[in-house]
ZAZA-978984 format. One record per atom (N, C-alpha, C, CB): x, y, z; residue in three letters. Coordinates in steps of 0.1 Angstrom, whole numbers, padded with zeros to 4 digits, always signed. Last residue first. Glycine has a CB too. Layout:
// ZAZA-978984
XYZALA;...
This chain:
// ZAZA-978984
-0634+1554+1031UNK;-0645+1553+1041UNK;-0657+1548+1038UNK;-0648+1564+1046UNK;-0607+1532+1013UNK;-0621+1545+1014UNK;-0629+1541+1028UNK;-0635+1544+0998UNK;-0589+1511+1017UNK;-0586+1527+1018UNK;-0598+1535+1014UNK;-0574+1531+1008UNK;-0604+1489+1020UNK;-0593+1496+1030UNK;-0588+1510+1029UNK;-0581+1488+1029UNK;-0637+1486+1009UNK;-0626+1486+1005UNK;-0615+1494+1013UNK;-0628+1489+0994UNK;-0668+1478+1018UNK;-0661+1489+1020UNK;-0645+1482+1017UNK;-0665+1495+1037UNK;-0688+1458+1027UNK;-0687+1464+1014UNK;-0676+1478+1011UNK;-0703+1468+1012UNK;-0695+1444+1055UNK;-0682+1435+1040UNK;-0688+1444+1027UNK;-0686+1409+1035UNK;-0703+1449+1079UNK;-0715+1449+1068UNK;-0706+1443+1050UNK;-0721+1470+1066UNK;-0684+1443+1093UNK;-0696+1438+1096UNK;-0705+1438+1083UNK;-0702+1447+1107UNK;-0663+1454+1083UNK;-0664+1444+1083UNK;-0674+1442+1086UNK;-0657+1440+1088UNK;-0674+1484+1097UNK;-0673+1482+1080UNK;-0669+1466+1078UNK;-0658+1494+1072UNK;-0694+1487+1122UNK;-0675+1486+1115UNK;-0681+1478+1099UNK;-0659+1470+1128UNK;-0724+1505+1116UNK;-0719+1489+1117UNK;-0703+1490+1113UNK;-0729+1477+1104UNK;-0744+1528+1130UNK;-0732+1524+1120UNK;-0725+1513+1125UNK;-0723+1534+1118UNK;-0781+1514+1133UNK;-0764+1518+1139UNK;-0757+1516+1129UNK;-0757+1509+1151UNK;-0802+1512+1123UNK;-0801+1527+1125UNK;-0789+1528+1125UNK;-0807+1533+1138UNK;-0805+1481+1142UNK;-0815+1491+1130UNK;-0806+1505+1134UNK;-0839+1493+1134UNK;-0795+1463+1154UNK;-0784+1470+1146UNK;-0790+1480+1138UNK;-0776+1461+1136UNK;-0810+1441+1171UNK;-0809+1456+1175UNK;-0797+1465+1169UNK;-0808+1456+1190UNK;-0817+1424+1155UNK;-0808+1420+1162UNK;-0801+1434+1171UNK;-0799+1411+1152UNK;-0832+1426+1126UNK;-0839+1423+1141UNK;-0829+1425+1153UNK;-0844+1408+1142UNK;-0819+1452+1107UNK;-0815+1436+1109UNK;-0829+1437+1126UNK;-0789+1432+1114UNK;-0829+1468+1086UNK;-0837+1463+1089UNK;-0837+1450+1095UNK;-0842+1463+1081UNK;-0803+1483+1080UNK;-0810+1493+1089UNK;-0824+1486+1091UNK;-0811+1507+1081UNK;-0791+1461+1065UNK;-0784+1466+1080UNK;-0798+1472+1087UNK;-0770+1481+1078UNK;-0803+1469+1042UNK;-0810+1456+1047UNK;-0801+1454+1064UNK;-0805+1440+1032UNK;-0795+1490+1034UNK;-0808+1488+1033UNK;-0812+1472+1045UNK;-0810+1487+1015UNK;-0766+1486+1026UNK;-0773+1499+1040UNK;-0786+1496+1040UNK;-0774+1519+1036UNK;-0768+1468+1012UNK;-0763+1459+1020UNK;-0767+1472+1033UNK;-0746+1453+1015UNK;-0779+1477+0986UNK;-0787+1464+0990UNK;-0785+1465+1008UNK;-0779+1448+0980UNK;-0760+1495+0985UNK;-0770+1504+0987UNK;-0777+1490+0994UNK;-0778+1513+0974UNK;-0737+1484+0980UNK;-0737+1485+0990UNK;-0752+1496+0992UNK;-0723+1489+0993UNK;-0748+1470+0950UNK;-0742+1459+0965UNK;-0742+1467+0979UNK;-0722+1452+0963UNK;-0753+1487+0937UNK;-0762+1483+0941UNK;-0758+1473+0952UNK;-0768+1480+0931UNK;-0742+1521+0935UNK;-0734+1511+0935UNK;-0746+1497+0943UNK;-0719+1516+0944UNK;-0745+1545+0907UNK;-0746+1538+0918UNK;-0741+1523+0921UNK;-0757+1540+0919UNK;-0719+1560+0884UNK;-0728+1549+0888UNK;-0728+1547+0900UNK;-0726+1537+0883UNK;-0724+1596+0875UNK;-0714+1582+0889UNK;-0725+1575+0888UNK;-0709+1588+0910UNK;-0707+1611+0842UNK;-0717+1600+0851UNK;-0713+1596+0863UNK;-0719+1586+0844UNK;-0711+1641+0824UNK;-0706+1629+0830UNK;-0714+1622+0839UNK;-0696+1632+0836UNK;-0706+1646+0790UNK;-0718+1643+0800UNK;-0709+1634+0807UNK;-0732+1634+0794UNK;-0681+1672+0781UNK;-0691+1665+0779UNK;-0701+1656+0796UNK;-0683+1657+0769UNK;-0663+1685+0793UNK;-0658+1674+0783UNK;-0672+1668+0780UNK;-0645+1661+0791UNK;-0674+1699+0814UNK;-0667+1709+0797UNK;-0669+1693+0794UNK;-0646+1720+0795UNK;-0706+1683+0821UNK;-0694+1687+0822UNK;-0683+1694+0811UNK;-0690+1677+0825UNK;-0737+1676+0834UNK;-0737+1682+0819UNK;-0714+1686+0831UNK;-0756+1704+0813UNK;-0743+1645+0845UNK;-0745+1660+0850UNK;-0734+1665+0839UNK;-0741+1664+0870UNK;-0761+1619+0865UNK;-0755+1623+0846UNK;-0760+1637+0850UNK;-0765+1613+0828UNK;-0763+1588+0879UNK;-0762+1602+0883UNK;-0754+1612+0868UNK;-0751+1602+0899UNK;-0776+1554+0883UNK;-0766+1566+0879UNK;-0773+1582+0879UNK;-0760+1562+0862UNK;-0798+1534+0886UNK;-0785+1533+0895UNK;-0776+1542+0888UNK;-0779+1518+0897UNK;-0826+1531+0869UNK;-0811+1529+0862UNK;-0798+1532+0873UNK;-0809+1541+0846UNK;-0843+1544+0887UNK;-0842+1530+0881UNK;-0827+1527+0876UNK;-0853+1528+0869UNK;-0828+1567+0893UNK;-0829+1553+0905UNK;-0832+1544+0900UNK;-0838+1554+0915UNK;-0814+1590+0883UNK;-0821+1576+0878UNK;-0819+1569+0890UNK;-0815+1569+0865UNK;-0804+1625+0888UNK;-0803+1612+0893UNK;-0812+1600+0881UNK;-0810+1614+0908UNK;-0790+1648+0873UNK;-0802+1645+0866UNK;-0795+1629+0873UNK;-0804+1649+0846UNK;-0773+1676+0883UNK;-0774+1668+0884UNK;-0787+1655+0882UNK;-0769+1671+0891UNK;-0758+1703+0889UNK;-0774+1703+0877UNK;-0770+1683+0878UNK;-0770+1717+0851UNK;-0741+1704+0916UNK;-0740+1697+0899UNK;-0745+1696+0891UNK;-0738+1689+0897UNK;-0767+1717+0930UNK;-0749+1725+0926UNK;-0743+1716+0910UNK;-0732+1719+0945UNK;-0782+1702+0928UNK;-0786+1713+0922UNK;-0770+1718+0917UNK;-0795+1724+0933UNK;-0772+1680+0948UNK;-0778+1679+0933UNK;-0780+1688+0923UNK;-0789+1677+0934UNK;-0766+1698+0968UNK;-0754+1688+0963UNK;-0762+1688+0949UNK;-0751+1671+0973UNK;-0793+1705+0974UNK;-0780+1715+0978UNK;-0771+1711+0963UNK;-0770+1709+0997UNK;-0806+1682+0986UNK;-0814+1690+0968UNK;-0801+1700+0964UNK;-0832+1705+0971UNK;-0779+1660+0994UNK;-0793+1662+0995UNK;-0793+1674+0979UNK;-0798+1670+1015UNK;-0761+1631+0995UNK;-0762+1646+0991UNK;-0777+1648+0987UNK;-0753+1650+0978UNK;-0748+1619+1029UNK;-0760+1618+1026UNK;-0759+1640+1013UNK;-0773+1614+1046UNK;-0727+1597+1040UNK;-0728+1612+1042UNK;-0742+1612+1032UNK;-0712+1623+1034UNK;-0726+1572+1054UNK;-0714+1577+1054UNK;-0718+1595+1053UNK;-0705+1570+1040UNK;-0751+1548+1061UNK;-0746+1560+1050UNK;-0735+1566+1059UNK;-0760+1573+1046UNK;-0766+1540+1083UNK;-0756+1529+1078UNK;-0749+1536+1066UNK;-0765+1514+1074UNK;-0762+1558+1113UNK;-0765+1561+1100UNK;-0756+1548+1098UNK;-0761+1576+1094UNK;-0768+1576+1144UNK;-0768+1565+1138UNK;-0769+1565+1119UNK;-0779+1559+1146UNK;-0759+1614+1147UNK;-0765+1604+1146UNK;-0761+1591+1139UNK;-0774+1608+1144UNK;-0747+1640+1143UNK;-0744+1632+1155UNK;-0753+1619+1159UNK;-0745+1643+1166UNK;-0735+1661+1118UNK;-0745+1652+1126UNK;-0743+1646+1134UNK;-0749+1643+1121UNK;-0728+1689+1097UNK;-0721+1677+1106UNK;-0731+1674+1115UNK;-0707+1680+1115UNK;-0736+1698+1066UNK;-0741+1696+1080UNK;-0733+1686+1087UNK;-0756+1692+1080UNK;-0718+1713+1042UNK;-0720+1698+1049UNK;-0726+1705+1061UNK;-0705+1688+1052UNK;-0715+1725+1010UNK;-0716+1732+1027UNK;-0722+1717+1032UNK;-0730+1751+1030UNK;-0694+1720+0982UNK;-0704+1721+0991UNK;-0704+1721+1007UNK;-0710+1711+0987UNK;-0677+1731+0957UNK;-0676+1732+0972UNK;-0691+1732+0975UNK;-0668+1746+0977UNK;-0674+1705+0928UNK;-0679+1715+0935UNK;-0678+1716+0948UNK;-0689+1716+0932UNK;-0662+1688+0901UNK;-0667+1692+0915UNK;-0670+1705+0917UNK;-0659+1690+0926UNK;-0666+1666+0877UNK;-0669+1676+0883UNK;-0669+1677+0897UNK;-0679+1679+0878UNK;-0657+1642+0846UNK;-0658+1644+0862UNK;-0662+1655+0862UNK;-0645+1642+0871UNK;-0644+1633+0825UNK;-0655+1635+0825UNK;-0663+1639+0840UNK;-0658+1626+0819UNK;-0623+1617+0819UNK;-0624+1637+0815UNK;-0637+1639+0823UNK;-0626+1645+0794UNK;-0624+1609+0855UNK;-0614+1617+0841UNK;-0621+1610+0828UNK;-0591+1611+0841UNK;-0656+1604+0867UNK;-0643+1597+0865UNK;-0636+1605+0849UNK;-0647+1577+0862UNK;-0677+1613+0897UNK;-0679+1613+0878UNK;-0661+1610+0878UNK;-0687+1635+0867UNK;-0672+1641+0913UNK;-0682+1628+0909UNK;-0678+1627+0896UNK;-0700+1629+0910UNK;-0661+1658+0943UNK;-0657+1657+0933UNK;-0668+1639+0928UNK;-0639+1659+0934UNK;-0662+1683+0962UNK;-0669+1670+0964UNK;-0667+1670+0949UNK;-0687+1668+0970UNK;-0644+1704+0991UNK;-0648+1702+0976UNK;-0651+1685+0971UNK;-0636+1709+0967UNK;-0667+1715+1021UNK;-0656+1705+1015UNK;-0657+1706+0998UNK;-0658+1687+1022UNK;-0672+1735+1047UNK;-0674+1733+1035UNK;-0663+1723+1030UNK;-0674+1747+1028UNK;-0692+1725+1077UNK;-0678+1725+1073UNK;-0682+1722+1056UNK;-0667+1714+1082UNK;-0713+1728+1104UNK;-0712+1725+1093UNK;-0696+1732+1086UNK;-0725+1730+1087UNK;-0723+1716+1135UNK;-0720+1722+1126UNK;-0717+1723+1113UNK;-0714+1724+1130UNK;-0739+1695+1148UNK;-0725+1699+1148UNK;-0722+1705+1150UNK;-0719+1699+1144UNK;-0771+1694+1152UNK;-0764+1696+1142UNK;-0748+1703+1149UNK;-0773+1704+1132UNK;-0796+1669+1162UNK;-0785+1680+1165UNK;-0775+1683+1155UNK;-0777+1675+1176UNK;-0831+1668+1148UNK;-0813+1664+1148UNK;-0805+1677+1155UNK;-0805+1662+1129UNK;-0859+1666+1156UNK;-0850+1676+1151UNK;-0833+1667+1153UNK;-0852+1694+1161UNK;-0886+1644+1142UNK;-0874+1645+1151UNK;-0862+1652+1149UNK;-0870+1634+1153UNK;-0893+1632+1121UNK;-0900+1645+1120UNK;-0891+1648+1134UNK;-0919+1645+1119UNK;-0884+1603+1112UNK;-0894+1604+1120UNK;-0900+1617+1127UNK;-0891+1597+1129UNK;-0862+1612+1097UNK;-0877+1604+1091UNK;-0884+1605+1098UNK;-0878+1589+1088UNK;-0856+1644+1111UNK;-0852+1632+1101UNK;-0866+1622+1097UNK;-0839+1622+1109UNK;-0844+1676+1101UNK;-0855+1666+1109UNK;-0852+1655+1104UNK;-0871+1669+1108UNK;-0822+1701+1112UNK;-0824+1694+1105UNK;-0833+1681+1110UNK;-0812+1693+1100UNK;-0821+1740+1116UNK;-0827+1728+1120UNK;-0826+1717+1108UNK;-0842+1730+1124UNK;-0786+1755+1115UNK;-0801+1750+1106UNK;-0805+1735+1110UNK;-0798+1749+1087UNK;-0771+1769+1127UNK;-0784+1764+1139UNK;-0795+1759+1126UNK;-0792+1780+1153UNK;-0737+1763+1136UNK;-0748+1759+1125UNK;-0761+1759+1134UNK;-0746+1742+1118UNK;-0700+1773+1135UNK;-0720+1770+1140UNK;-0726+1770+1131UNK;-0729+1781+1149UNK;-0679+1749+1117UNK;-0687+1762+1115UNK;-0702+1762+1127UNK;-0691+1764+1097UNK;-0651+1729+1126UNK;-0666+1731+1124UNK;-0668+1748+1125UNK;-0675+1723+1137UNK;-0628+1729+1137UNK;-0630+1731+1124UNK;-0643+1732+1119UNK;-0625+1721+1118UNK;-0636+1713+1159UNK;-0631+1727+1162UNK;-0626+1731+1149UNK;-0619+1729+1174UNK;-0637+1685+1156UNK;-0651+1700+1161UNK;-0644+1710+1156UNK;-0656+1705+1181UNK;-0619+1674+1131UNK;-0618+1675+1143UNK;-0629+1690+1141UNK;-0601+1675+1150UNK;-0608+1652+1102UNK;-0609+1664+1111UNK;-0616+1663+1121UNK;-0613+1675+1106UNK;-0605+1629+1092UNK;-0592+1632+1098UNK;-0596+1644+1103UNK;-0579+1632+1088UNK;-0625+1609+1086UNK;-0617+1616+1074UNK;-0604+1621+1078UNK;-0624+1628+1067UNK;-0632+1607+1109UNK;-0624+1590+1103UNK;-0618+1597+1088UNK;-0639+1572+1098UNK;-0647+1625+1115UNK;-0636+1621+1121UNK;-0627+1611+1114UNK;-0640+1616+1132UNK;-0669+1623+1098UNK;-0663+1632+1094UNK;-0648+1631+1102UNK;-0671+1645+1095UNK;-0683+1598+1104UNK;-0670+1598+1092UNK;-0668+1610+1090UNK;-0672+1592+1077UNK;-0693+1603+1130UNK;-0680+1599+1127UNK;-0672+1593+1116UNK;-0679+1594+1134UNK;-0710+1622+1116UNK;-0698+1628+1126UNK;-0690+1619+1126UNK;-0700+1633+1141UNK;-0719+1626+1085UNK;-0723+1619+1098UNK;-0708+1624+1106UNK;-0728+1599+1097UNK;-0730+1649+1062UNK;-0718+1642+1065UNK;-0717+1641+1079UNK;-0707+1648+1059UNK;-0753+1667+1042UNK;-0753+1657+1055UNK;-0738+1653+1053UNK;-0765+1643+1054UNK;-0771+1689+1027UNK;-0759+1677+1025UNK;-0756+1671+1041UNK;-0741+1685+1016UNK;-0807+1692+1027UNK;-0792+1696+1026UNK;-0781+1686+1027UNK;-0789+1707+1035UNK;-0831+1680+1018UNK;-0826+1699+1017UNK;-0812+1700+1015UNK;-0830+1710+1033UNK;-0840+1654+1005UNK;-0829+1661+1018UNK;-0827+1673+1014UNK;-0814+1655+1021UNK;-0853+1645+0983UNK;-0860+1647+0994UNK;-0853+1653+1008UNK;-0865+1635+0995UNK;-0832+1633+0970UNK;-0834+1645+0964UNK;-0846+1650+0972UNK;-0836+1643+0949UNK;-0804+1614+0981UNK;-0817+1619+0988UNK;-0819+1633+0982UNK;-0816+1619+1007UNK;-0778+1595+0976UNK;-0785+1606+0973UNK;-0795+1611+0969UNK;-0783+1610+0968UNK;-0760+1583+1002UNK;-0770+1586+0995UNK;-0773+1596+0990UNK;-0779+1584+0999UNK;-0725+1570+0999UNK;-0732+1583+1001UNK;-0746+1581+0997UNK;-0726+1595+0991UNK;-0707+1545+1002UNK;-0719+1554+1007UNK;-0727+1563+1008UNK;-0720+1555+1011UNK;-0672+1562+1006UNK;-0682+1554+1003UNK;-0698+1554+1011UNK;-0676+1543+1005UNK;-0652+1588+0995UNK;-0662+1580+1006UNK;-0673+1577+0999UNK;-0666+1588+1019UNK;-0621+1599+0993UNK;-0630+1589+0982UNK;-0641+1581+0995UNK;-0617+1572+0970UNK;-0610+1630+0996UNK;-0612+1613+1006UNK;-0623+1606+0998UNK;-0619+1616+1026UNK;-0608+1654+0993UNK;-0600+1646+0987UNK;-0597+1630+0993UNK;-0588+1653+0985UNK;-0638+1663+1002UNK;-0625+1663+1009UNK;-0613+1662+1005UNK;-0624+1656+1017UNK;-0650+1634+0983UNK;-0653+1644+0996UNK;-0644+1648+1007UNK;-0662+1638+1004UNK;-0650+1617+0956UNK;-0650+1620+0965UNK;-0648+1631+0974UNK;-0647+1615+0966UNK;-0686+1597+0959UNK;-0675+1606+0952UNK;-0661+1607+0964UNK;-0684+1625+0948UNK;-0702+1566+0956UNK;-0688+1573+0962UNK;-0682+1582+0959UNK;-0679+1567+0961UNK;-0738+1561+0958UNK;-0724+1564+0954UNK;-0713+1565+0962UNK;-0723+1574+0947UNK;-0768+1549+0958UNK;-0754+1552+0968UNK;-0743+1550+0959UNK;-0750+1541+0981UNK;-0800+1549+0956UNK;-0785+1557+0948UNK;-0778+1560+0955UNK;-0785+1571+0940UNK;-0820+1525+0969UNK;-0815+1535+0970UNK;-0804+1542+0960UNK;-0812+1533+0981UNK;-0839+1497+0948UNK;-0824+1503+0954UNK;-0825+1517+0957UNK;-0810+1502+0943UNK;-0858+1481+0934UNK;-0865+1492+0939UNK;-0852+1505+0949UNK;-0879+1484+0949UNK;-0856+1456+0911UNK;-0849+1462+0920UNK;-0858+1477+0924UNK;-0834+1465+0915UNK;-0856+1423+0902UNK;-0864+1440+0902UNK;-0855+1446+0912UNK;-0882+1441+0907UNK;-0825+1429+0889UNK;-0840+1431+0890UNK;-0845+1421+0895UNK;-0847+1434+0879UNK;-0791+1440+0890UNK;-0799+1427+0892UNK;-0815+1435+0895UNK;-0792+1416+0906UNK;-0770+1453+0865UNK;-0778+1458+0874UNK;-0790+1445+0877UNK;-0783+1471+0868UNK;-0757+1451+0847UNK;-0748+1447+0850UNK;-0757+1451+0869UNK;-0733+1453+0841UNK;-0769+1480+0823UNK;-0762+1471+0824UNK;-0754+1467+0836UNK;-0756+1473+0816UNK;-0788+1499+0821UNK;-0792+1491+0833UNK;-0781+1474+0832UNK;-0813+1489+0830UNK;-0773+1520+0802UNK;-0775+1523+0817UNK;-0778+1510+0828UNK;-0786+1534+0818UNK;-0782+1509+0776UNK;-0775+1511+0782UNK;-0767+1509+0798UNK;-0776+1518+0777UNK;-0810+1516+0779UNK;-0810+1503+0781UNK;-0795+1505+0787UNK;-0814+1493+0767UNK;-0808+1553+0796UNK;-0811+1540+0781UNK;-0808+1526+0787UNK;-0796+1541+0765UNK;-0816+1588+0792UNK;-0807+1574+0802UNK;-0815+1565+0792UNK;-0811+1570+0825UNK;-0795+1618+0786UNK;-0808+1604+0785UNK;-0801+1595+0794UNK;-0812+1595+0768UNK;-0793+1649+0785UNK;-0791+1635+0796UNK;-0795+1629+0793UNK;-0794+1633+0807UNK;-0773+1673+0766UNK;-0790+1661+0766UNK;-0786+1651+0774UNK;-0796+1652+0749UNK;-0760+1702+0762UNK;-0760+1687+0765UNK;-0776+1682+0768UNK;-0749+1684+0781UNK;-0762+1727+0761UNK;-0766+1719+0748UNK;-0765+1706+0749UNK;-0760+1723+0736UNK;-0765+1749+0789UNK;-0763+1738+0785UNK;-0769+1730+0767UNK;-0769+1734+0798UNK;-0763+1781+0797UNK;-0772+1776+0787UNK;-0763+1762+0786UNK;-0775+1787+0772UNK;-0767+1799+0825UNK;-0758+1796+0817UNK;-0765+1778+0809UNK;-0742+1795+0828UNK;-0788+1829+0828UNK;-0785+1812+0833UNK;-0779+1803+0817UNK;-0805+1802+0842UNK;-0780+1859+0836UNK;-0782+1852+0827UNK;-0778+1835+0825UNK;-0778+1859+0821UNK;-0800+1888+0848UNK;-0794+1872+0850UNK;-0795+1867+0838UNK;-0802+1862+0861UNK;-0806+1916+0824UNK;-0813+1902+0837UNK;-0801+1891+0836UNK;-0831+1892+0831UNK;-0787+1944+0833UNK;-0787+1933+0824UNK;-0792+1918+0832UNK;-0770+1932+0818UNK;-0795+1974+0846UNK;-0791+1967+0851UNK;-0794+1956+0836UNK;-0795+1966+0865UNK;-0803+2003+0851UNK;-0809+1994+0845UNK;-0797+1984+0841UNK;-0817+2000+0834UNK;-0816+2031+0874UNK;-0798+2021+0866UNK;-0810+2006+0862UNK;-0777+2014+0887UNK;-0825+2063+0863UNK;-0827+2054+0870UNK;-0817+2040+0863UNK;-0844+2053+0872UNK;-0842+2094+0867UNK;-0829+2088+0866UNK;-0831+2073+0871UNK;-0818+2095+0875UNK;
């Protein structure tokens, strides 16, 4: 006797990602830029996000998870170790699921992803790691500064945003003892009044 079961069956995409001349429109060279976007997270359009296909998991820093409007005690325990550049364990919060929406009508997508809450310096807002990427079969370009992930309506896109990736990049290398720290959003002049 015995139950025979029907293998998995991974849901078959006919979409094709390319990326093209197209794509490097309106983009200053050379450039070597991080992929910071803005989806948005929560139903809160936040700015900054990297997206680190070298990060296991999704990240959202503590105090923009405050400045979204929630509070610890919405947090889930969490004991997944998380290390950072310098192989140094991070404290982790907790973690809280949010729905993360990319990409602009028709052509958009979200998904519920599981966030690590953090308690560290960051010129990033939230950081989507392999988690976030995978969930949206998500095909990054760092040369070309966009993100193209198969949607019903077809292929959708979030352009990165090269002014505020230039501007986290070059914060986290000021001499003036600002390396690492989150800077008020005037300080660094790339953040618009109603997003984080």
């Amino acid at each position: 006797m015995s139950i025979v079961g029907e293998p998995s069956k991974r849901s078959k995409s006919e979409m094709t990602l390319e990326f093209g001349d197209p794509d490097l429109e309106g983009l200053k060279f050379p450039q070597d830029d991080p992929l910071v976007i803005t989806p948005i997270i929560g139903n809160c359009p936040v700015m900054r996000v990297l997206v680190d296909n070298r990060a296991f998991v999704d990240i959202v820093f503590h105090d923009t998870f405050i400045r979204m409007g929630y509070n610890d005690s919405q947090l889930t325990p969490s004991d997944a170790p998380i290390y950072g550049f310098n192989h140094v364990e991070c404290k982790v919060e907790g973690a809280i699921k949010f729905p993360v929406t990319i990409g602009e009508e028709p052509s958009e997508a979200t998904q519920m992803l599981n966030f690590q809450v953090v308690k560290e310096a960051s010129t990033y807002n939230a950081i989507m790691g392999r988690t976030g990427i995978h969930a949206f079969k998500v095909v990054p370009s760092t040369y070309h500064m966009v993100l193209k992930f198969p949607t019903r309506n077809g292929v959708g896109e979030a352009r990165g945003d090269q002014k505020k990736a230039r501007s986290c990049y070059v914060t986290t290398l000021r001499p003036d003892g600002t390396r690492g720290k989150v800077l008020p959003i005037e300080d660094m002049d790339v953040r618009e009044n109603d997003k984080l």
